[in-house]
N, C-alpha and C positions, 0 to 999 in steps of 0.2 A: 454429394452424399453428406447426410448429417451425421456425425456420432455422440451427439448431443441434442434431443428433441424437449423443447420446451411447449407442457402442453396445461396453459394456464399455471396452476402454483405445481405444478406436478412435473419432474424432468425424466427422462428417459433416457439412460445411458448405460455404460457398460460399468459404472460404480457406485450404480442406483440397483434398488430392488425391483423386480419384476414389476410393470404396469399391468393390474391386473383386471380384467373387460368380465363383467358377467354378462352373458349374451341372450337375452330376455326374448328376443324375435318377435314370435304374435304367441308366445305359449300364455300368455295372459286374459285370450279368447276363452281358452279350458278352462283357465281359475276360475276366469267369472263365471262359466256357468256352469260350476260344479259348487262358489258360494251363493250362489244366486246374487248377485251385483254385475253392476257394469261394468263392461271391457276397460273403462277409463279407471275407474276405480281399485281394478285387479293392476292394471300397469302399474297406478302409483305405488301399490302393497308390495310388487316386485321393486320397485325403486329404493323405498322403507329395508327390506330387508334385504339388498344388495348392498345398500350401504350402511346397514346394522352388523351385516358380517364381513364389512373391511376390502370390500372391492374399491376401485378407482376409478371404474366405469361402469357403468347400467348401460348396454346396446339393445336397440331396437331394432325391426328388418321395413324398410317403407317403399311400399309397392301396389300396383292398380292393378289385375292380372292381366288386361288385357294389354298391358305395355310392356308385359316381362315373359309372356311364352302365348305359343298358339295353342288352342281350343281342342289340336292334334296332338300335345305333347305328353308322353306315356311317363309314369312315376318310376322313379330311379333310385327308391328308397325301399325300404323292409315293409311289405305291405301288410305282414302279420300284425304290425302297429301299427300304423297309420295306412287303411285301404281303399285311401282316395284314388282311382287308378289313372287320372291325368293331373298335369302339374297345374293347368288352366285352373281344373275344378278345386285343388286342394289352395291356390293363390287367391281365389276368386270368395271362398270363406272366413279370408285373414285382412282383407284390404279395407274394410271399413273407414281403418282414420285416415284422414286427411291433414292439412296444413294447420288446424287450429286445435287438433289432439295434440302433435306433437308439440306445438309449441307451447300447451299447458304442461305436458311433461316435462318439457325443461326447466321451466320455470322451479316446478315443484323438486324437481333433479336438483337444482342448485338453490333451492330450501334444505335440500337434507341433505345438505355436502358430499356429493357424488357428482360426477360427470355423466351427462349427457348424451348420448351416440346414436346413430341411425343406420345401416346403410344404404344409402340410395340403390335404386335399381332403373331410374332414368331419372333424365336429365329434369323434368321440373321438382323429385325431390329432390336432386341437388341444388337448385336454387335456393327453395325455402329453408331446406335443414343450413346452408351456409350460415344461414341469422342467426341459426340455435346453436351451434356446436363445435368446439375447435379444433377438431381431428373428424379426418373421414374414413371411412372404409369400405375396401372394394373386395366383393364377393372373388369366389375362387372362381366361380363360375363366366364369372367379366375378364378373366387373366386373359381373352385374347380379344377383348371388345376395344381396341384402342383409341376410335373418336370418344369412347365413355369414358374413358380411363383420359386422354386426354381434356375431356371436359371437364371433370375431376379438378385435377392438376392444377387448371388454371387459375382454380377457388386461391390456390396458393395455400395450401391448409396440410398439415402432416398427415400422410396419407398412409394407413394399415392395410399393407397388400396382399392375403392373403394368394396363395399358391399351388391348391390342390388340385389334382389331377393335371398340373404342366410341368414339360420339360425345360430343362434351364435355356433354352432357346427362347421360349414363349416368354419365360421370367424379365428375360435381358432386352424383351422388344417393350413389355411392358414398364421396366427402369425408366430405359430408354425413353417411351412416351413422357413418361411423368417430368425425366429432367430436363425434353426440350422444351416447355413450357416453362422452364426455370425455377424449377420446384425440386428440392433434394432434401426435403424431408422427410423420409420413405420407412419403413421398417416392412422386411418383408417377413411373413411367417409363413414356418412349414407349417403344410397342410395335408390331409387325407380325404379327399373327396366320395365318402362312403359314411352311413349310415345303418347302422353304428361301423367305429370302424374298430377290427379287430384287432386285438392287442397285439399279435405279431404281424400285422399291417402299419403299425402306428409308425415303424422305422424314425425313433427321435434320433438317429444317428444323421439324418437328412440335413438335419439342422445346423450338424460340422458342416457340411456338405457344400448349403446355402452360403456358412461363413467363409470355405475359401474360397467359390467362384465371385462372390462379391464380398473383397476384405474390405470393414470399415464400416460400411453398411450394418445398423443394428438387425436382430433378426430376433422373431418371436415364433410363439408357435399356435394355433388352433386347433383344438382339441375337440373329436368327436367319439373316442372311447366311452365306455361303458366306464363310469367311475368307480376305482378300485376303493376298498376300503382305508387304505391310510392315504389317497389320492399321490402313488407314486409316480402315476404318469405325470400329470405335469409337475412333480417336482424333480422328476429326471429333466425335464426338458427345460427347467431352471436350471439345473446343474449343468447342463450341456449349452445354456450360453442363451436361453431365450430373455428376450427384457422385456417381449410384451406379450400376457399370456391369456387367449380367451377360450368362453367355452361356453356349451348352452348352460342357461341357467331356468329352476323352477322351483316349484311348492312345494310341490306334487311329483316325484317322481313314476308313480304309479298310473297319474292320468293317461288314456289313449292320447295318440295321435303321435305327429313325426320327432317330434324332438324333447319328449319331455322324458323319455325314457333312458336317452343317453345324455341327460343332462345332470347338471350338476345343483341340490340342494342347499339352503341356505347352511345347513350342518358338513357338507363338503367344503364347500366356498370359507368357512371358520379354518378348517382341516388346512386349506392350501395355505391359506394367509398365518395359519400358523408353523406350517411346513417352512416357508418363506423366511419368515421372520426368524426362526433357529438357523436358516441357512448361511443369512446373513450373519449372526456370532459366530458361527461354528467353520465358514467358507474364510474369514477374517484378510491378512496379509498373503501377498505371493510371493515375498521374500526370504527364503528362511535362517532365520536368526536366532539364538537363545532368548527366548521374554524374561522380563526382567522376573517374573513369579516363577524361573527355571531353575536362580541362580541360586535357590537354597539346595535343591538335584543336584546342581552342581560342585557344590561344595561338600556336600555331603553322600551323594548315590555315588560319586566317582570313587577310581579306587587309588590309594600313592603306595609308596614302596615302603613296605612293614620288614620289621626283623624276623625273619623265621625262626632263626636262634638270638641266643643275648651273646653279641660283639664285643669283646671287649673294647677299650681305648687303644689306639697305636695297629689298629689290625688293620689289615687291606681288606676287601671288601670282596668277595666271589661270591657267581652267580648262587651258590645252594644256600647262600647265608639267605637271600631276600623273598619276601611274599608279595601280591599284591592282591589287598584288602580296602575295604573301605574305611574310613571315609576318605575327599579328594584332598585335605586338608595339608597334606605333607608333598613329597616330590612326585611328580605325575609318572605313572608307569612308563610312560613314552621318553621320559630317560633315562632307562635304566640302565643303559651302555653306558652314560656318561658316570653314571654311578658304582659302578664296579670299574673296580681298580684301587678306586680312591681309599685312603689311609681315614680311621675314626679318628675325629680329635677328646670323645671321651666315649665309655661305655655304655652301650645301646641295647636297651634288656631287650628281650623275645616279647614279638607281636609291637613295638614299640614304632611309630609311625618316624621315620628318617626325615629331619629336617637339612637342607643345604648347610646350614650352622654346626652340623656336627660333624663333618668333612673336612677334610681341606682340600 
């Protein structure tokens, strides 16, 4: 296991900000033919304003349908949105690009200083995307596909493993895959394998969950909620320990089909990165200490031992003589024992803050 993932100029760690994935898939199909342009042209507008609004990766989904589901296989998604009713027929309208679309993406990805991302769904786009990209990603749906998962692996490449719909069994065989090929650089993220998934399904407490069956191991989260207004869900799941956080991303929230509905806008995607960033001042040290900006409070908000009456010189000192008042300037409350008893060495008018000097 790595708890330190370097991915290009960008580190991943538990003392780093969130690595944050806007996850583009094929919703760039819709854009283009809702602006009238090409599919290629709508990806790179998604790439422009994923990393116009502060993400660290732009993801892509790259697949052929007939190599990712049969002809038989029934949709497992909200059909009131998207009511493509086989998974065959709704993969078989997305799969258009091939090996030389992507790799004009990337190109134009690391024009506009943004990363990269694909995830493969067989093994020859893993070959190709290997050239373009330097972190892979494996669908939730692959968490028990393990010749893929190890074919993966062996690229040697930091691998984002998403984990929805598996139990930590399936998690630990899929680990497992990845580090016998001698690859431990892994981030697993909780995930919820539903569309949309609902917000008391979303269980970010998982995410403890992930981190003590595998301590050490970074852990992020994937996100397919409905995004709230000041996008609380994934900044709970920053605060609860995620370092890499994806999520769909679009234009167009409004447009049909499967995933732009519960996606995430480029005016969300500002919203998190700004979430993020206060987190970061405001999360600060785990040690706690007085700051040095404490120590005017300190001198001052605290409170030392005031004369409640005026003492004269040569008087013993009892408890109904004494107040404690602000400021901390004089003898701290928390000696007050020691200071009763003791004899004035001169006269201490009322409200008068007791210095050690005026005792003996």
């Amino acid at each position: 296991m790595k708890t330190a993932i370097k991915i290009e100029n960008r580190e991943i760690s538990p003392t780093k900000k969130p690595f944050i994935v806007a996850e583009a898939g094929v919703n760039y199909y819709d854009i283009a033919k809702k602006g009238n342009i090409e599919p290629l042209e709508a990806a790179k507008l998604m790439i422009e304003k994923a990393a116009d609004s502060g993400a660290d990766a732009i993801k892509f989904q790259t697949y052929k349908a007939e190599r990712i589901a049969s002809k038989y296989s029934p949709a497992y998604w909200d059909v009131t949105k998207e009511n493509t009713k086989s998974q065959y027929e709704l993969f078989k309208k997305f799969d258009k690009f091939g090996e030389d679309e992507y790799k004009e993406l990337a190109g134009y990805a690391a024009n506009t200083d943004i990363l990269f991302m694909s995830t493969p769904f067989d093994n020859e786009a893993v070959d190709f995307l290997d050239k373009l990209m330097p972190v892979f990603k494996i669908s939730s749906s692959d968490i028990t596909n393990i010749p893929f998962i190890s074919y993966v692996a062996r690229k040697r490449k930091p691998i984002f493993l998403s984990t929805g719909a598996s139990t930590i069994e399936e998690i630990k065989e899929a680990v497992n895959a990845i580090e016998s090929e001698g690859n431990d650089k892994i981030v697993i993220l909780h995930c919820i394998l539903n569309y949309p998934t609902k917000y008391e399904d979303a269980n970010l407490g998982m995410i403890k969950h992930i981190q003590k069956v595998f301590p050490g191991y970074l852990v992020g989260y994937s996100d397919h909620t409905l995004p709230d207004s000041c996008m609380l869900v994934l900044t709970t799941a920053v605060l609860l320990g995620a370092k890499v956080i994806e999520k769909h991303f679009t234009l167009d929230k409004t447009l049909q089909g499967n995933d732009h509905y519960h996606s995430m806008d480029p005016h969300d995607l500002e919203k998190i990165i700004k979430n993020v960033k206060l987190l970061g001042k405001i999360i600060g040290e785990h040690e706690k200490r007085p700051l040095e900006s404490e120590l005017i409070a300190i001198k001052y908000a605290r409170r030392s031992i005031v004369a409640k009456v005026t003492i004269p010189e040569d008087t013993t000192i009892a408890a109904d003589m004494l107040a404690f008042k602000r400021p901390g300037t004089g003898i701290s409350t928390k000696f007050v024992d020691r200071v009763i008893g003791k004899k004035t060495r001169r006269r201490i008018n009322e409200d008068e803050i007791i210095k050690w000097a005026y005792l003996d």
